[in-house]
C-alpha positions in Angstrom: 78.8 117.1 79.1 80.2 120.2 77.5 84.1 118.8 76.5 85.6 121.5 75.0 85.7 120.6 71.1 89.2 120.9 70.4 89.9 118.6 73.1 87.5 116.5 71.8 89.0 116.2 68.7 92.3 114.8 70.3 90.8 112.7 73.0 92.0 109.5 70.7 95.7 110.8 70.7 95.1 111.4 74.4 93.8 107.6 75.0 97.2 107.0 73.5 99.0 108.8 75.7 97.4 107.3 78.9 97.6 103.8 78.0 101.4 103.9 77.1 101.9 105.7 80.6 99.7 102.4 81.9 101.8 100.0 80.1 105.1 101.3 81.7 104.8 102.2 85.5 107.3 103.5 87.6 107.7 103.7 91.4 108.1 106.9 93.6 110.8 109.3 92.8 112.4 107.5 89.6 109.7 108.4 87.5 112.4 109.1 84.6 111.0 107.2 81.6 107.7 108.8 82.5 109.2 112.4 82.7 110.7 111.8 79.4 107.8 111.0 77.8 105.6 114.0 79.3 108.6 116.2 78.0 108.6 115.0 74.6 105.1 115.8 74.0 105.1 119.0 75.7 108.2 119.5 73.5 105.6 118.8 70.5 103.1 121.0 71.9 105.5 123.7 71.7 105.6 125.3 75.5 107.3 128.4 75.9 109.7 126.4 79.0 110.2 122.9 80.5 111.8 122.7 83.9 113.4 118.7 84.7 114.7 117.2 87.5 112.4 119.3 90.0 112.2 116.5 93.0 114.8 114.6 90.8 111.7 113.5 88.1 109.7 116.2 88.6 108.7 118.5 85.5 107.2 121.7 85.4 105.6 123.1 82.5 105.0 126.9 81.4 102.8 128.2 79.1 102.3 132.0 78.5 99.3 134.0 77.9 98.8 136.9 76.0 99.1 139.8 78.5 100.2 139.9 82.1 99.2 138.2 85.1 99.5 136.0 87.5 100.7 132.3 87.3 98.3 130.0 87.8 99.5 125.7 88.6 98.1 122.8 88.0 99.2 119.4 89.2 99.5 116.1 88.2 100.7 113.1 90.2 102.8 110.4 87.9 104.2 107.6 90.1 102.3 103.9 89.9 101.8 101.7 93.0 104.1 98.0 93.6 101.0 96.3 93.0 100.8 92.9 90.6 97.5 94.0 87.9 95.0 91.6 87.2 93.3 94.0 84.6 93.8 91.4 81.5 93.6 94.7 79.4 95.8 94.4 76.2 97.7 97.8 77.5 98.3 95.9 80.9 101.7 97.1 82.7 104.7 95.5 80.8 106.3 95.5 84.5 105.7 92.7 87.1 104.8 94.1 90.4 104.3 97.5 89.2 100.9 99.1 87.8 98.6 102.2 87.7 96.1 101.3 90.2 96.0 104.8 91.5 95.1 106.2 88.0 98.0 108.6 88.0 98.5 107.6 84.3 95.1 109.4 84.0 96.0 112.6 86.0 99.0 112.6 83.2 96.9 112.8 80.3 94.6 115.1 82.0 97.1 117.4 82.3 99.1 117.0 78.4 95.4 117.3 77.5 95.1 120.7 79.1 98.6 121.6 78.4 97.9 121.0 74.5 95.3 123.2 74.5 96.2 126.3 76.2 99.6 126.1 74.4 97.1 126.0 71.3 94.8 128.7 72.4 96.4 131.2 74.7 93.1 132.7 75.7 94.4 133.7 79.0 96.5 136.7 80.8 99.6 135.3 82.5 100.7 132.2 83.3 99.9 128.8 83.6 102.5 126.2 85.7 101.6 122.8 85.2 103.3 120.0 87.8 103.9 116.8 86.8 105.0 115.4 90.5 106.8 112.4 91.0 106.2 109.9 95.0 102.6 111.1 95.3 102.3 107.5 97.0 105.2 107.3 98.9 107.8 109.6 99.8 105.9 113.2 99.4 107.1 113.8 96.3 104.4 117.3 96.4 106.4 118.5 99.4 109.9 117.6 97.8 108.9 120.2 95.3 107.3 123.0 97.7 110.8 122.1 99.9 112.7 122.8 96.4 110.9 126.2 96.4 108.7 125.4 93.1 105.9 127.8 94.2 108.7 130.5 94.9 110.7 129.6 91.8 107.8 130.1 89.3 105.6 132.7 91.4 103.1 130.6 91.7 100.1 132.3 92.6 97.2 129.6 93.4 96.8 126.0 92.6 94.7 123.5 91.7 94.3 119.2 91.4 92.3 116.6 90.8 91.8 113.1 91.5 89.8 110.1 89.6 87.2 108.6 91.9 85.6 105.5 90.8 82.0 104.7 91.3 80.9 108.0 91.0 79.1 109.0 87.5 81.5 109.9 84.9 82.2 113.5 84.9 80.7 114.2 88.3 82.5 116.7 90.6 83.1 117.0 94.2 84.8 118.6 96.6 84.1 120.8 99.7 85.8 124.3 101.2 87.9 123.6 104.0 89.9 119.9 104.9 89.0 117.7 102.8 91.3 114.6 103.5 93.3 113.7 106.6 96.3 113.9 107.6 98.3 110.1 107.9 100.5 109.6 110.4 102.3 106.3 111.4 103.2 104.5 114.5 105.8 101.5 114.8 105.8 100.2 118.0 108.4 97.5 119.1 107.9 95.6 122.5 111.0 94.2 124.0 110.8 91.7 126.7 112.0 88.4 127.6 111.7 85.0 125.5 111.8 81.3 126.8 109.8 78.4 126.9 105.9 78.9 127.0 105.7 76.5 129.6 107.3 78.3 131.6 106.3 82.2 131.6 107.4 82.8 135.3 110.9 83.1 134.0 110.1 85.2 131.1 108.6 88.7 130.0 106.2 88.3 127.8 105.7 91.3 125.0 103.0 89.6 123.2 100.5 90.3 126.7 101.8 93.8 127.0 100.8 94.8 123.0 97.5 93.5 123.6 97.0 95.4 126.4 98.5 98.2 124.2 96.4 97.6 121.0 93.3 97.7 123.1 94.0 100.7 125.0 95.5 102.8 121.9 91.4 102.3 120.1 90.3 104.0 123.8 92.0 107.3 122.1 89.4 108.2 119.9 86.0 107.6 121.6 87.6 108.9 125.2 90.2 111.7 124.1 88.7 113.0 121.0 85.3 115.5 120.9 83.1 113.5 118.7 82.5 115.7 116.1 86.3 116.1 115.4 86.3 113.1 112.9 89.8 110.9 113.6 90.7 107.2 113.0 93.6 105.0 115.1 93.6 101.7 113.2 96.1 99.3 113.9 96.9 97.4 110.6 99.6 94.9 111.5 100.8 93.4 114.7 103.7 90.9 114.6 105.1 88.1 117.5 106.9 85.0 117.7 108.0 81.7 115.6 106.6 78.5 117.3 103.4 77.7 119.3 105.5 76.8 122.3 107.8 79.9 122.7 107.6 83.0 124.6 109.3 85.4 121.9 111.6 88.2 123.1 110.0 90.9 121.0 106.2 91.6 119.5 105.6 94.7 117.4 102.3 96.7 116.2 101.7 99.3 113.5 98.7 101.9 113.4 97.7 104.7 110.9 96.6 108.0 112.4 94.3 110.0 111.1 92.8 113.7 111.9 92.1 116.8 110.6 93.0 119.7 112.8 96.7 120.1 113.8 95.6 120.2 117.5 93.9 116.6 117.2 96.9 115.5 115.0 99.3 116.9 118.3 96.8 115.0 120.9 96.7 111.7 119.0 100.1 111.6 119.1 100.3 112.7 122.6 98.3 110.0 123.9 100.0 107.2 121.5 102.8 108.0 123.4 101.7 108.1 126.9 99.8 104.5 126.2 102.8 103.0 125.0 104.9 104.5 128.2 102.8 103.4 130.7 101.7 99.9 129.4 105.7 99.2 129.0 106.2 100.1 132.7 102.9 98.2 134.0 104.2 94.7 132.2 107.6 95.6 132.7 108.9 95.3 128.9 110.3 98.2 127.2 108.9 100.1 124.5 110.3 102.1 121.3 108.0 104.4 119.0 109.0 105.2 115.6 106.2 108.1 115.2 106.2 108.4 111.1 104.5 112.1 111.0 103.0 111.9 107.0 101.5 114.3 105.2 99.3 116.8 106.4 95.3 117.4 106.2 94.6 118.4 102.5 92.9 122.1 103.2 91.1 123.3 100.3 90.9 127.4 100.6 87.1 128.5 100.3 87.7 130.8 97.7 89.4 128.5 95.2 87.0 125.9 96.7 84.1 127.8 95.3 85.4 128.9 92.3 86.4 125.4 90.9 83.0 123.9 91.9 81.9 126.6 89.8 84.0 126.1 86.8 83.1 122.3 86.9 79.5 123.3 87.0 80.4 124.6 83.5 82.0 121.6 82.1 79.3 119.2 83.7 76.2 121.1 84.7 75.6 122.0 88.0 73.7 119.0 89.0 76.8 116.6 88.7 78.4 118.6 91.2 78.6 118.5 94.7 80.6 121.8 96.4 79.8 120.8 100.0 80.8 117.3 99.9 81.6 115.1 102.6 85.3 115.0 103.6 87.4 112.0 103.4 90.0 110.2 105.7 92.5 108.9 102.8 95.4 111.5 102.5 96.9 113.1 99.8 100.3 115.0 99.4 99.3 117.7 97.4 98.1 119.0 100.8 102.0 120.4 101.1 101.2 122.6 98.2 97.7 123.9 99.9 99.8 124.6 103.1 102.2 127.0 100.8 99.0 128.8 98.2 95.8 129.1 97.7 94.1 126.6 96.1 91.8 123.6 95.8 91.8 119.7 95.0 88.3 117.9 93.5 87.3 114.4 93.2 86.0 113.6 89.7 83.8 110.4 88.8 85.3 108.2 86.1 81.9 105.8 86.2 81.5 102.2 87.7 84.6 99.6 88.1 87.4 98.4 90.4 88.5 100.6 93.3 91.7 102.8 93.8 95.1 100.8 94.6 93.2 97.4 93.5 94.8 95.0 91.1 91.8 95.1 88.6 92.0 99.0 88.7 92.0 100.8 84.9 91.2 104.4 84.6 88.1 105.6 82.0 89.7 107.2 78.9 86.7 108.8 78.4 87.0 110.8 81.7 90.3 112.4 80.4 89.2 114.7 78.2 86.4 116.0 80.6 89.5 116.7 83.3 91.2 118.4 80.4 88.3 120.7 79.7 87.8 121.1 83.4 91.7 122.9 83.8 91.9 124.3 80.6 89.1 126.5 81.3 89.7 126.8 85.1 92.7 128.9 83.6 90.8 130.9 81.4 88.0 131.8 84.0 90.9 132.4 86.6 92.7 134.5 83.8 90.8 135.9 81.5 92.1 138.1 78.9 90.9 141.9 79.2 
């Protein structure tokens, strides 16, 4: 595959770069030793500004071409996961409980990588803005920064991400016009009834019957509420009750995730969560609280941009180790709060054969970095070109 050959010649400085960022995860928004170190090589790379404290770790990067343009961004997620690694790599996270699993460390590098070389080159009109984003996992860091008026702020015009995907062939693209991933949302349900004896449940109320009934009725939602080929997912994923085999307990809870694409199945999921929960609390006479968690939106890739990056990774790969009509995903992603507020697009790249995303034996392919550096650095120059 075509890696662009001055990227090539610092992939091993790059490989450097990613496995320090392994070796020293952090959670969320306080990403600040991670910042630090993005700055001080961008500092070394000798971009013409560096924005901090942009969704309070957050960094943005500019680099100028060599006539007028637009600005074109690029984005790169930086937080880790609280996951324990099992990776028994000798650049294994130096932090107990925390690791890369997500391969965020590699979106990093990809970025620097890119960063380097169009600091290098300038062979592009405009701008390029490149987003290093803190609580892509939890917290929306991506929409912290739209929220903080990033796009505004540095006239962002379009913009553009990617994400590692294990177990498909190194250097393989994909990614589709249109949603791409789901939106998440979240239900907490608490049942309240009343607790006493199991051996007597005449003088009780007994939530653990009533989210049963509820659990049950809630997976109705999908097969009986939503047209079939508008692909959603209800999954409940925990459900919690008592503390001894011979007591009624006063409360039971359930969680679900909530998954959609279109904003008016999103709006009827949660409609009919609702409504089950209601009526199942009055018909076993318990009552019944719903903390509705609404996540991040559907990632929404805009067919233009959508195109036009399959087609620029068709340079850097070939055109058969793409796929531009790919099948769309339920997992979520918060870089869909940028999509909402420009243009732009989000791919799937193959890093080759090993352990899934947020699993403990996780490691991201160093030898996929450089292609994911050629991939932007020359999305810019196709977007941009000078002349």
């Amino acid at each position: 595959m075509p890696v662009l050959n001055r990227i090539a010649a610092f992939a091993e400085e790059m490989k450097g770069w990613r496995r320090h960022l392994h070796a020293n995860p952090e959670l969320e928004f306080d990403c600040h030793n991670t910042a630090a170190f993005i700055v001080a090589r961008l500092r070394e790379m000798g971009v013409d500004e560096i924005h901090e404290g942009i969704a309070k770790t957050g960094v943005v990067a500019i680099i100028n071409g060599q006539g007028p343009g637009p600005t074109i961004g690029l984005r790169a997620d930086m937080d880790a996961l609280a996951i324990h690694e099992m990776t028994g790599v000798d650049y294994a996270s130096t932090v107990p409980g925390k690791m890369h699993a997500c391969g965020h460390d590699g979106h990093v590098t990809m970025a620097l990588g890119a960063a380097k070389y169009l600091a290098e080159t300038r062979n592009f009109a405009g701008r390029v803005a490149i987003l290093f984003q803190p609580a892509e996992e939890e917290g929306g860091g991506g929409g912290v920064m739209v929220e903080e008026g990033v796009m505004d702020r540095f006239d962002i015009a379009r913009i553009f991400g990617i994400h590692n995907a294990p177990n498909i062939p190194l250097g393989h693209f994909q990614t589709t016009p249109g949603p791409l991933m789901a939106s998440v949302d979240t239900a907490w349900v608490t049942v309240t009834g009343k607790g006493g004896h199991g051996a007597t449940p005449h003088d009780c109320i007994d939530p653990v019957v009533a989210v049963v009934a509820m659990v049950q009725a809630v997976q109705t939602i999908i097969p009986r509420n939503v047209y079939a080929l508008d692909e959603a997912v209800i999954s409940v994923t925990q459900i919690h009750a008592g503390t001894a085999s011979n007591i009624i307990p006063e409360v039971a809870t359930f969680c679900a995730t909530i998954r959609s694409f279109k904003p008016e199945v999103r709006d009827l999921l949660k409609r009919r969560v609702l409504e089950i929960v209601a009526g199942h609390a009055a018909a076993f006479n318990v009552s019944a609280e719903v903390e509705y968690d609404w996540g991040y939106p559907a990632t929404v890739n805009t067919p233009e941009e959508a195109d036009f990056a399959a087609a620029v990774a068709a340079e850097i790969s070939g055109e058969a180790a793409v796929n531009a009509r790919a099948p769309r995903e339920m997992g979520s992603e918060d870089f869909s709060y940028m999509l909402e507020a420009r243009p732009g697009a989000y791919l799937f790249m193959g890093i080759g054969p090993g352990a899934g995303l947020h699993h403990a034996a996780y490691d991201f392919n160093d030898e996929a970095a450089p292609v994911g550096a050629s991939f932007f650095a020359r999305l810019v120059e196709r977007a941009q070109p000078l002349g």
